[in-house]
DRENPAFI-400804 format. One line per field, with one value per residue (C-alpha): residue in one letter; y, z, x; residue number from 0. Coordinates in steps of 0.25 Angstrom, whole numbers, plus 5000, padded with zeros to 4 digits. Layout:
// residues N
r <- A / ...
v <- Y / ...
w <- Z / ...
u <- X / ...
k <- NUM / ...
This chain:
// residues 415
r <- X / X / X / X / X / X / X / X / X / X / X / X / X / X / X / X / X / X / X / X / X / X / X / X / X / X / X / X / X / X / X / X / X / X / X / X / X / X / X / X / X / X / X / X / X / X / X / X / X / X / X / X / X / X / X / X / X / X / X / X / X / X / X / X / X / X / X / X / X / X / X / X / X / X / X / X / X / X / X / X / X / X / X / X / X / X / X / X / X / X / X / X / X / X / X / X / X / X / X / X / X / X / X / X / X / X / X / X / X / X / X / X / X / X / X / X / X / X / X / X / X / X / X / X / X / X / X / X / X / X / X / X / X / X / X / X / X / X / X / X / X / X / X / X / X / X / X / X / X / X / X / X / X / X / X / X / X / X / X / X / X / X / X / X / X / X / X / X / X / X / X / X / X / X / X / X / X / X / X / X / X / X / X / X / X / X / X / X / X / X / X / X / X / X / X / X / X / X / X / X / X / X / X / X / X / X / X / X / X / X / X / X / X / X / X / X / X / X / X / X / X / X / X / X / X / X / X / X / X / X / X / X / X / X / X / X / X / X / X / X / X / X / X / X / X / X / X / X / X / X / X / X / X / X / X / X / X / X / X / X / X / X / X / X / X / X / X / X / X / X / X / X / X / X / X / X / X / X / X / X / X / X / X / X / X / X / X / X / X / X / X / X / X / X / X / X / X / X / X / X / X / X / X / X / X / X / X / X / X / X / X / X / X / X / X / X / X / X / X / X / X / X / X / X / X / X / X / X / X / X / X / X / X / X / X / X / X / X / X / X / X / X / X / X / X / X / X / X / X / X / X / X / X / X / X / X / X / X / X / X / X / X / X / X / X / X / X / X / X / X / X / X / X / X / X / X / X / X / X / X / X / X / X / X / X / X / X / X / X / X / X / X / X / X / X / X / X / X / X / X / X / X / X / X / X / X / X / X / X / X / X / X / X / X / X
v <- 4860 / 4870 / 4870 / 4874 / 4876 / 4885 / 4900 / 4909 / 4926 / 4928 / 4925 / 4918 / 4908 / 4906 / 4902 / 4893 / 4884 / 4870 / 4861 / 4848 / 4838 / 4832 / 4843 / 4858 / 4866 / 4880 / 4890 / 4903 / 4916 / 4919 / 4936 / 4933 / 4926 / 4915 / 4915 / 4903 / 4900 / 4885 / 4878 / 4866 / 4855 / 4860 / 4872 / 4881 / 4891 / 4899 / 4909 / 4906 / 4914 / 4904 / 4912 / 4909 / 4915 / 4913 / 4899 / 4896 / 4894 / 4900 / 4900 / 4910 / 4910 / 4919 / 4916 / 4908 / 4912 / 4918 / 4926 / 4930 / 4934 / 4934 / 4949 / 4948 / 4935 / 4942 / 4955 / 4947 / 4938 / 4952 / 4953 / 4942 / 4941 / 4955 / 4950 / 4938 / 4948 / 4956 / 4943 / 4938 / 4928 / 4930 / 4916 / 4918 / 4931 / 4926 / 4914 / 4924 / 4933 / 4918 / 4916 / 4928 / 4932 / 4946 / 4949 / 4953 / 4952 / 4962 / 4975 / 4965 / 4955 / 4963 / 4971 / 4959 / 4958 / 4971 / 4974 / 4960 / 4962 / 4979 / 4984 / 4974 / 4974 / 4991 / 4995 / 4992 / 4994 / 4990 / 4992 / 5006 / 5001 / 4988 / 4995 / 5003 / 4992 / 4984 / 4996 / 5005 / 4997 / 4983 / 4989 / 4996 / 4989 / 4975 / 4966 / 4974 / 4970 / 4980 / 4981 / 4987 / 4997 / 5011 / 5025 / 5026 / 5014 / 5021 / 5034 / 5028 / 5022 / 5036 / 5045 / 5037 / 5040 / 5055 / 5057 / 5052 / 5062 / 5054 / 5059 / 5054 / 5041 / 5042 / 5045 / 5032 / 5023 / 5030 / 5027 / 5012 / 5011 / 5016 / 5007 / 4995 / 4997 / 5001 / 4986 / 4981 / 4988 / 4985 / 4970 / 4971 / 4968 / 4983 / 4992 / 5005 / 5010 / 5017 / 5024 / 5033 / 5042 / 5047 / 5055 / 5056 / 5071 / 5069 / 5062 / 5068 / 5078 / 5076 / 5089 / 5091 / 5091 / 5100 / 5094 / 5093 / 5094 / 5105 / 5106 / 5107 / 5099 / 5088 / 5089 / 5088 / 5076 / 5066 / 5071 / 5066 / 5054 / 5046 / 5049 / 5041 / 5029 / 5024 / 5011 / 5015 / 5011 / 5019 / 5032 / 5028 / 5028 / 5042 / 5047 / 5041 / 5046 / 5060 / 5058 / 5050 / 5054 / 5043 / 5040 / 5031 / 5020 / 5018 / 5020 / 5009 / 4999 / 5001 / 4989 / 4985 / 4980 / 4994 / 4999 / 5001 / 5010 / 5009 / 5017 / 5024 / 5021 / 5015 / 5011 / 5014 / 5003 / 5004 / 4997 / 5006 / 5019 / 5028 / 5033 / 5020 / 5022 / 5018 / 5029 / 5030 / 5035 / 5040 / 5038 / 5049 / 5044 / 5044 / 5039 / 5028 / 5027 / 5025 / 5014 / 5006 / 5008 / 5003 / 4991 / 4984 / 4990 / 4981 / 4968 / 4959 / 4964 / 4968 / 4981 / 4994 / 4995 / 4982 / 4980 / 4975 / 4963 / 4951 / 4950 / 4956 / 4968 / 4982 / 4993 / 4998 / 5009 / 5016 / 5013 / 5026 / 5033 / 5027 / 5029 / 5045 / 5046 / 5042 / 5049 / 5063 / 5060 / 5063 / 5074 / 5088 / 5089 / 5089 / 5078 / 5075 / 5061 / 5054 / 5060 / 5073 / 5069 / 5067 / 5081 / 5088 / 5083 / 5087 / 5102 / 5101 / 5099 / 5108 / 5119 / 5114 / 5117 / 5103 / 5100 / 5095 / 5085 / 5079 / 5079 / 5074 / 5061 / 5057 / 5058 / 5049 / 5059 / 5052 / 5055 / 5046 / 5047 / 5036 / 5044 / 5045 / 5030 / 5025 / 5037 / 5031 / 5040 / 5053 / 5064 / 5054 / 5063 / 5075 / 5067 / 5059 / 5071 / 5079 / 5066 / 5067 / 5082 / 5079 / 5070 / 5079 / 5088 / 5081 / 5074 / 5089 / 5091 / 5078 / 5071 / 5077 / 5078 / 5062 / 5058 / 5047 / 5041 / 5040 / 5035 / 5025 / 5010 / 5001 / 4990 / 4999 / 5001 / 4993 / 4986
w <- 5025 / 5033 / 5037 / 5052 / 5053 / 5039 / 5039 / 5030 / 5030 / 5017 / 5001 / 5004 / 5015 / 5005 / 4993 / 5002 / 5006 / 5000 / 4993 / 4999 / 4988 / 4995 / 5004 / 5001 / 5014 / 5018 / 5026 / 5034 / 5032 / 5045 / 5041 / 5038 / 5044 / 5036 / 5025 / 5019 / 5006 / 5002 / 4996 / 4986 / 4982 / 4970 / 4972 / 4971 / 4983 / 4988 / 4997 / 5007 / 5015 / 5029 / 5037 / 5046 / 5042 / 5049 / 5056 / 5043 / 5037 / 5024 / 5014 / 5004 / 4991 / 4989 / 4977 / 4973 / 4977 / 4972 / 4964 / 4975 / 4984 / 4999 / 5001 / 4991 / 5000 / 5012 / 5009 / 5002 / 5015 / 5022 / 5014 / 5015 / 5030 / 5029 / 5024 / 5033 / 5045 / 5039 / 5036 / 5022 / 5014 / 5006 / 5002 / 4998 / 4991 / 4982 / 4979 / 4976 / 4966 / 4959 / 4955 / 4952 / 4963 / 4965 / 4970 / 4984 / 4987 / 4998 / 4997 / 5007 / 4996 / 4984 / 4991 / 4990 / 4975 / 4972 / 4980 / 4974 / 4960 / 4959 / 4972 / 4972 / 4958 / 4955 / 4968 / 4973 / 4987 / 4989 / 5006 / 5004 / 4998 / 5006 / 5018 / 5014 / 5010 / 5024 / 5033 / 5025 / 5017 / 5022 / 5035 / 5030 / 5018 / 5016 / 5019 / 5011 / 4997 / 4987 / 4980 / 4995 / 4995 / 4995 / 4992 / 5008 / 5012 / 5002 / 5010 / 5024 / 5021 / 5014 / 5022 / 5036 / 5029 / 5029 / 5041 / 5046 / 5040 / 5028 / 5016 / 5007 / 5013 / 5010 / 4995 / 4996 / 5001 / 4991 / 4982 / 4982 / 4985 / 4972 / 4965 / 4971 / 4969 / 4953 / 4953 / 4958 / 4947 / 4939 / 4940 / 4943 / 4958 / 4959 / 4950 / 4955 / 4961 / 4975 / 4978 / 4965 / 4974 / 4981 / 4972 / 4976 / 4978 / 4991 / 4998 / 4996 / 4989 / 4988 / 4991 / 4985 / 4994 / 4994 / 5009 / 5008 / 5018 / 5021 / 5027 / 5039 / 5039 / 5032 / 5043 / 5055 / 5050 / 5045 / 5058 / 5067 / 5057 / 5056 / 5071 / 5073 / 5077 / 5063 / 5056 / 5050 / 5036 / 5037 / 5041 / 5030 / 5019 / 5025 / 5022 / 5006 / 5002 / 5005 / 4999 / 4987 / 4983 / 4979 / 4981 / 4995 / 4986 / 4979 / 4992 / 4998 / 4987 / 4984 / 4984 / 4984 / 4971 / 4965 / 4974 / 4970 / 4982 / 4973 / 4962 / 4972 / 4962 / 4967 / 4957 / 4959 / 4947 / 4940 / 4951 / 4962 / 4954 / 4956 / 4941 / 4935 / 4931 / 4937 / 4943 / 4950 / 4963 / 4963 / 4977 / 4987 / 4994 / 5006 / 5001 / 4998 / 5012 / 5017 / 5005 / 5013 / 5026 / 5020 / 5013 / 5029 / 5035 / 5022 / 5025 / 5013 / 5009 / 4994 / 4997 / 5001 / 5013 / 5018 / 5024 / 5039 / 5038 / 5036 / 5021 / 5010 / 5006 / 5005 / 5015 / 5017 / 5009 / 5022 / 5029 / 5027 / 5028 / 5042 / 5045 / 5040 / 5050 / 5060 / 5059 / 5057 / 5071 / 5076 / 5067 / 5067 / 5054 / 5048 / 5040 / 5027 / 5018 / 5012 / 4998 / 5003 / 5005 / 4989 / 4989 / 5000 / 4991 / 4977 / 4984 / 4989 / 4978 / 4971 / 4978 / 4977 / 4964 / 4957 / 4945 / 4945 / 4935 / 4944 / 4954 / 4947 / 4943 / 4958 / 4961 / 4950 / 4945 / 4934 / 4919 / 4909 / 4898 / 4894 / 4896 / 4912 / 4914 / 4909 / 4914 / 4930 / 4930 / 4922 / 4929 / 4934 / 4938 / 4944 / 4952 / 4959 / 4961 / 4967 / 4975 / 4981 / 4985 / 4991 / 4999 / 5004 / 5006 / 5016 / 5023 / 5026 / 5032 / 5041 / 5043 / 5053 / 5063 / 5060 / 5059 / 5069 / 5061 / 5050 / 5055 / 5061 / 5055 / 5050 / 5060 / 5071 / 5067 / 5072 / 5061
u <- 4978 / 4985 / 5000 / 4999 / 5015 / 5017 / 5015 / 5021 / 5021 / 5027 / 5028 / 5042 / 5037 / 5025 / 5036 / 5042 / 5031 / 5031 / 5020 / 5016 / 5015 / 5002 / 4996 / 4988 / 4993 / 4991 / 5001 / 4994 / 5000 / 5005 / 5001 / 4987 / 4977 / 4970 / 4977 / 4984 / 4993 / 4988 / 4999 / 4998 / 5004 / 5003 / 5011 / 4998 / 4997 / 4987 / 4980 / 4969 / 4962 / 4955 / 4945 / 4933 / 4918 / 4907 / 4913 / 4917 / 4931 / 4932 / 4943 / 4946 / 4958 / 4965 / 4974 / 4986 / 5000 / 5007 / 4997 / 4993 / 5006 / 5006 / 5003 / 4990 / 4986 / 4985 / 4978 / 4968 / 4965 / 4965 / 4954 / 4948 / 4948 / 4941 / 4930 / 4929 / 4930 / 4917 / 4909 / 4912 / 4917 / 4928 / 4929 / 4912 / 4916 / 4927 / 4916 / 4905 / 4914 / 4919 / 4904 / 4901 / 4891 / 4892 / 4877 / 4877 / 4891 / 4896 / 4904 / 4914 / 4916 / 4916 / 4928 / 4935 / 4932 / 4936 / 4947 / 4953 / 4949 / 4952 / 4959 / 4971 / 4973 / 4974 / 4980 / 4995 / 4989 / 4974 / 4977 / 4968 / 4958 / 4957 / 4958 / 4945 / 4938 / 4942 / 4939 / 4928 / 4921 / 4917 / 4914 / 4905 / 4897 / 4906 / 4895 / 4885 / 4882 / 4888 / 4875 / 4869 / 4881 / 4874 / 4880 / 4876 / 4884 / 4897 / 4894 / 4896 / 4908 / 4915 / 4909 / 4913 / 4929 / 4925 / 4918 / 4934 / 4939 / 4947 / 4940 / 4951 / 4949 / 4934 / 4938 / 4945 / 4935 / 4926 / 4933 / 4936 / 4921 / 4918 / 4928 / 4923 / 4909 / 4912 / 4918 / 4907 / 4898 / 4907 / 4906 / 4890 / 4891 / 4882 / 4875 / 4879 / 4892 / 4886 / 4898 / 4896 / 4885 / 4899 / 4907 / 4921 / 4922 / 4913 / 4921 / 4937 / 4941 / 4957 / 4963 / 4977 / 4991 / 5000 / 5008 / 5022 / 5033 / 5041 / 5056 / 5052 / 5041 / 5051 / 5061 / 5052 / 5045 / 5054 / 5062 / 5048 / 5045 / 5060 / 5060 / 5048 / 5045 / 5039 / 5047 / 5060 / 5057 / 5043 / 5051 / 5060 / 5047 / 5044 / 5057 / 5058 / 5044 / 5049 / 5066 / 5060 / 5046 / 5039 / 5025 / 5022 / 5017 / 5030 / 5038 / 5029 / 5031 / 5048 / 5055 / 5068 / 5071 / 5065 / 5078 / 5094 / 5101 / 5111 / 5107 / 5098 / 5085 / 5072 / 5063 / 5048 / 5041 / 5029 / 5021 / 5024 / 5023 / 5009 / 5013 / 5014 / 5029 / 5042 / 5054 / 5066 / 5068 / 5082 / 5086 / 5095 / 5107 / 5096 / 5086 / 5095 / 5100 / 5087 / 5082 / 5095 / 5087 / 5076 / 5083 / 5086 / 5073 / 5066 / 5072 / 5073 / 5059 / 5058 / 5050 / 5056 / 5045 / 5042 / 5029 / 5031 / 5022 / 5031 / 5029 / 5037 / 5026 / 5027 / 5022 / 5007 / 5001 / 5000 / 5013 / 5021 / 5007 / 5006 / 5020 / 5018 / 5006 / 5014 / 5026 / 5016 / 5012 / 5025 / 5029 / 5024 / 5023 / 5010 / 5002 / 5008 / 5006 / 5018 / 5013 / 5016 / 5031 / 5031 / 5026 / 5035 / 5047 / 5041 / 5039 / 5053 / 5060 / 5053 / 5058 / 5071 / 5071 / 5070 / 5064 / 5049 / 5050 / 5061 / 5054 / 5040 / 5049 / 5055 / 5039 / 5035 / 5023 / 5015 / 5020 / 5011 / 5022 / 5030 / 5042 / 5037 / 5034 / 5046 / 5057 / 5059 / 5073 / 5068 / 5077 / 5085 / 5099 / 5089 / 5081 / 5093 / 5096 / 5085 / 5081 / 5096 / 5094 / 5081 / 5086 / 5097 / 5085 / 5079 / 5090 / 5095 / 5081 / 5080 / 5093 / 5099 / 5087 / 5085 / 5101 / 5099 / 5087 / 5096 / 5109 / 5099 / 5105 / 5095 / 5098 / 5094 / 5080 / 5070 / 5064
k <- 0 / 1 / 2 / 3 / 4 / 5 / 6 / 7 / 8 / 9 / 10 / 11 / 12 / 13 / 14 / 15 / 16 / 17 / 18 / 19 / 20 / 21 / 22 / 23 / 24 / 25 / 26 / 27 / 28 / 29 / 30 / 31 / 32 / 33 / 34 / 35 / 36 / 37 / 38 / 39 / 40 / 41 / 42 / 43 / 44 / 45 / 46 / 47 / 48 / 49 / 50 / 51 / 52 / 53 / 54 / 55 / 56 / 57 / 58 / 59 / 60 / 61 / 62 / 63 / 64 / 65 / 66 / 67 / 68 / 69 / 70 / 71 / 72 / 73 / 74 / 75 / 76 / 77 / 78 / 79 / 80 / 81 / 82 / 83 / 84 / 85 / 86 / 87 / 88 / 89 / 90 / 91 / 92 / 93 / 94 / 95 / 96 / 97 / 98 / 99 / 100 / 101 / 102 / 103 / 104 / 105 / 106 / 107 / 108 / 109 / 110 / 111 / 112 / 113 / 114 / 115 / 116 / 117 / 118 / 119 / 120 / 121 / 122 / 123 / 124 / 125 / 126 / 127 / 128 / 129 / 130 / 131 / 132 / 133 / 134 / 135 / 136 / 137 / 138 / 139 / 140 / 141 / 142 / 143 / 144 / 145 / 146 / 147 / 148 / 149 / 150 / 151 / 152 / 153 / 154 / 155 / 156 / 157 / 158 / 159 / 160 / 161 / 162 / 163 / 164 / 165 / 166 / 167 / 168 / 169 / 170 / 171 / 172 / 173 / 174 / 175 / 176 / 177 / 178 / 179 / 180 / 181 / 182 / 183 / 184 / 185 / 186 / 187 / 188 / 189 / 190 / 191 / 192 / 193 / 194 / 195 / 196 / 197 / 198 / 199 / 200 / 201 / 202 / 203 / 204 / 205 / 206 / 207 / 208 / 209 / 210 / 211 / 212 / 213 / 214 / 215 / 216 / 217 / 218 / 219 / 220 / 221 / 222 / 223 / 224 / 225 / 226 / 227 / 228 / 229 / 230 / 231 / 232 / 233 / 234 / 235 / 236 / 237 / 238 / 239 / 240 / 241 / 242 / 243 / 244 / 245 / 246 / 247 / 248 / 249 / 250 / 251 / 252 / 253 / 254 / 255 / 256 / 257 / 258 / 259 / 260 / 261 / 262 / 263 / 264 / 265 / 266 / 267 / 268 / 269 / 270 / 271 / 272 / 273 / 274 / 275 / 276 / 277 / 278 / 279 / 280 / 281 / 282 / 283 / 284 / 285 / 286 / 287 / 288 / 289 / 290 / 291 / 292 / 293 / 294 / 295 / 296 / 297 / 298 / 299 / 300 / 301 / 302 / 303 / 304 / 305 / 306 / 307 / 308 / 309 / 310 / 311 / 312 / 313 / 314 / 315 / 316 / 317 / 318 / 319 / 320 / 321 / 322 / 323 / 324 / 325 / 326 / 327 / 328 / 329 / 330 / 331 / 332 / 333 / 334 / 335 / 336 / 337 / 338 / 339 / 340 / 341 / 342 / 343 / 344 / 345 / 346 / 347 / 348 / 349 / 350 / 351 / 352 / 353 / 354 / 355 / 356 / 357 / 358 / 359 / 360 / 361 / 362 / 363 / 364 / 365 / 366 / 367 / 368 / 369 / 370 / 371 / 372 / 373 / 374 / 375 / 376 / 377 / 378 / 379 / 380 / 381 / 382 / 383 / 384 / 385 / 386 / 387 / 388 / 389 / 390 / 391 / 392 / 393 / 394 / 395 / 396 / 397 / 398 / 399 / 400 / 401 / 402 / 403 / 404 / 405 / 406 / 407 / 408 / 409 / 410 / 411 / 412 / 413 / 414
C-alpha cells in the first residue's frame, strides 16, 4: 500500500517515518521517479523501484535501508530506469543472475552486473563510468548478447569517440569495455574477451603536460573568472585549487568535520587521498577567510561543497571542470585543466626558491614508506610558511583589481 500524502527528499525525512503496527506502506521519493522506501511494521525498510514495461508493471528491490543509503537508492533506480527506457527488464535481469542463467544475457544487463558488483565497489565516483555506459555503450550493443559482441561492434563504438575528436575519451570507453568483458570471461558469461584485438596504443597515446599559469596569465584569469557570472562557492573552488594545491578530488570531497579555522588545519583522510595516506593542509590567513565564506554559503550541510540538489552529497566529479569551462569562455586566457593549477603553483614556488620536498608534501606526492603514510605534518613549520607567502603571492597579483568581489558580504550573494 502506497501512502498518497508521505513524500520525503532526504535521509532525515526517511529517519522520521513511523511504523504502523498493522500496515506495510510505501513513501515515493519526491527526487526520483518510481522509487519508494517500503516501510514495515517490523521496522524493516526498503528500496523499490515501480515502473511500467511493456503495459506491464514491474517491481524491482533495491536493498534494505540503511545498508543501502538514500544516495546509492537513487543512482541505482537511475539505472534501472535506463534499462527500462532501452527495453529490459531489471526486475528479469536481477532474476536471471539469482538463478544463475547467464547464457544469452545482454551486454544491457550484464552492465548492470558488473557495474553493481566492480564499478561501485573500486571506484569513489562510478559517474564516469556510468556515464559511458548510459551514452556509449548501450546505444550501441545493450540489447546484443555479450556472446554476439564482435571486435567490429567494439570498433564502432571507440572509433565513433575519435572521429569526435576525444581520443582520451576513446581510451576511456576502451578501456572499461575491456574491463567488463574480462569479468564476463572471468565468470564464463563469454570465451573470449573481443576487446583484446584493440591494443590501447591505437586509440590514445597520453602526451605529457607541461601547462601552468604565468603571472600574467594568473592575474587576467582569476580577474575574468570571479567576475563571472559562475555560483560564488564555484569561484571559490577555482580559487583554493590554485592557494592550496590539492588534487580536485580532495577538494570535492572536504568536509567540515575534516575542518579547524582555528588551528587553520584541514585534514585530507585516507579515503579522500589519491595516495592512500592522510595530510595536513596548513591553511593561510586567506584561505581561511574564504573556508568562512564557504561555511554560510554550505548551509548546515556536512560537506564543504554541497551538491545543489536538496540532499546532503557532495559535488560532481565535473562540477569545477564545468565551472572551469565556463569561465575560459570569458577569459582570454588560454585553455588550461584544474590540474594544471597544481602545477602552475609547484612551478611558482619553485622559482621562488622553496624547497622541493616542501613543496612535494603540500601536493601529497606518493611516498610508500611507512614514514610517508603516517607523517600528515612532515615540514610542518616550512610549509605554513611557504603556503602563507603564496598566498600573499597571489593576493598581490589579484586583490586589488577584484576588491569589490572580496569585500562582497555573504548575505549579499545570491545563493
Amino acid at each position: 500500500m502506497t501512502s498518497a500524502k508521505i513524500t520525503f527528499t532526504t535521509d532525515r525525512e526517511i529517519l522520521a517515518l513511523k511504523e504502523d503496527e498493522v500496515r506495510t506502506y510505501l513513501v515515493k521519493d519526491k527526487l526520483s521517479m518510481g522509487l519508494f522506501i517500503e516501510v514495515k511494521p517490523s521496522g524493516v525498510r526498503s528500496w523499490h523501484y515501480r515502473y511500467t514495461l511493456n503495459g506491464k508493471q514491474e517491481r524491482l528491490v533495491l536493498g534494505k535501508y540503511p545498508d543501502l543509503p538514500l544516495k546509492e537508492a537513487r543512482r541505482l533506480r537511475d539505472e534501472a530506469a535506463t534499462m527500462v527506457a532501452l527495453g529490459e527488464s531489471p526486475s528479469k535481469m536481477k532474476a536471471d543472475i539469482k538463478k544463475g542463467r547467464n547464457g544469452g544475457v545482454s551486454v544491457l544487463s550484464f552492465g548492470g552486473k558488473y557495474f553493481n558488483e566492480v564499478i561501485s565497489k573500486e571506484r569513489k565516483d562510478p559517474t564516469t563510468m556510468l556515464r559511458i555506459l548510459v551514452n556509449d555503450i548501450y546505444p550501441a550493443i545493450g540489447s546484443k548478447a555479450m556472446e554476439q559482441v564482435t571486435t567490429g561492434d567494439v570498433r564502432d563504438i571507440i572509433w565513433k569517440k575519435k572521429d569526435q575528436g576525444y581520443d582520451a575519451a576513446a581510451s576511456e570507453v576502451r578501456g572499461l569495455l575491456k574491463r567488463m568483458f574480462d569479468y564476463a570471461t572471468t565468470l564464463g558469461v563469454i570465451k573470449f574477451n573481443p576487446v583484446l584485438a584493440i591494443p590501447t596504443r591505437h586509440v590514445f597515446k597520453p602526451k605529457g603536460r607541461d601547462r601552468y599559469l604565468s603571472n600574467d596569465e594568473i592575474k587576467r584569469y582569476y580577474t575574468a573568472m570571479l567576475d563571472s557570472r559562475i555560483y560564488r562557492a564555484r569561484k571559490l573552488g577555482l580559487l583554493l585549487s590554485l592557494l592550496t594545491l590539492v588534487r580536485k578530488s580532495e577538494l570535492n570531497h572536504a568536509k567540515w568535520e575534516h575542518v579547524n579555522l582555528e588551528t587553520g588545519i584541514w585534514l585530507i583522510p585516507i579515503e579522500n587521498s589519491k595516495t592512500k595516506k592522510q595530510m595536513n593542509v596548513y591553511l593561510s590567513k586567506q584561505v581561511i577567510e574564504i573556508f568562512k565564506e564557504l561555511k554560510v554559503l554550505s548551509a548546515g550541510s556536512s560537506w564543504v561543497f554541497p551538491a545543489r540538489g536538496g540532499y546532503d552529497a557532495p559535488i560532481g566529479h565535473n562540477t569545477l571542470n564545468n565551472a572551469l569551462k565556463v569561465s575560459l569562455r570569458v577569459s582570454d586566457v588560454p585553455d588550461f585543466t584544474i590540474h594544471d593549477l597544481r602545477r602552475t603553483a609547484s612551478t611558482h614556488l619553485n622559482e621562488m626558491g622553496f624547497n622541493s620536498d616542501h613543496i612535494e608534501a603540500c601536493m601529497n606526492h606518493a611516498d610508500g614508506s611507512v614514514r610517508g603514510i603516517y607523517n600528515k605534518a612532515a615540514y610542518e613549520p616550512f610549509r605554513k610558511t611557504m603556503m602563507q607567502q603564496w598566498a600573499d603571492r597571489i593576493y598581490t597579483l589579484i586583490f586589488e583589481t577584484n576588491i569589490v568581489f572580496f569585500n562582497r558580504q555573504v548575505n549579499q550573494n545570491l545563493l
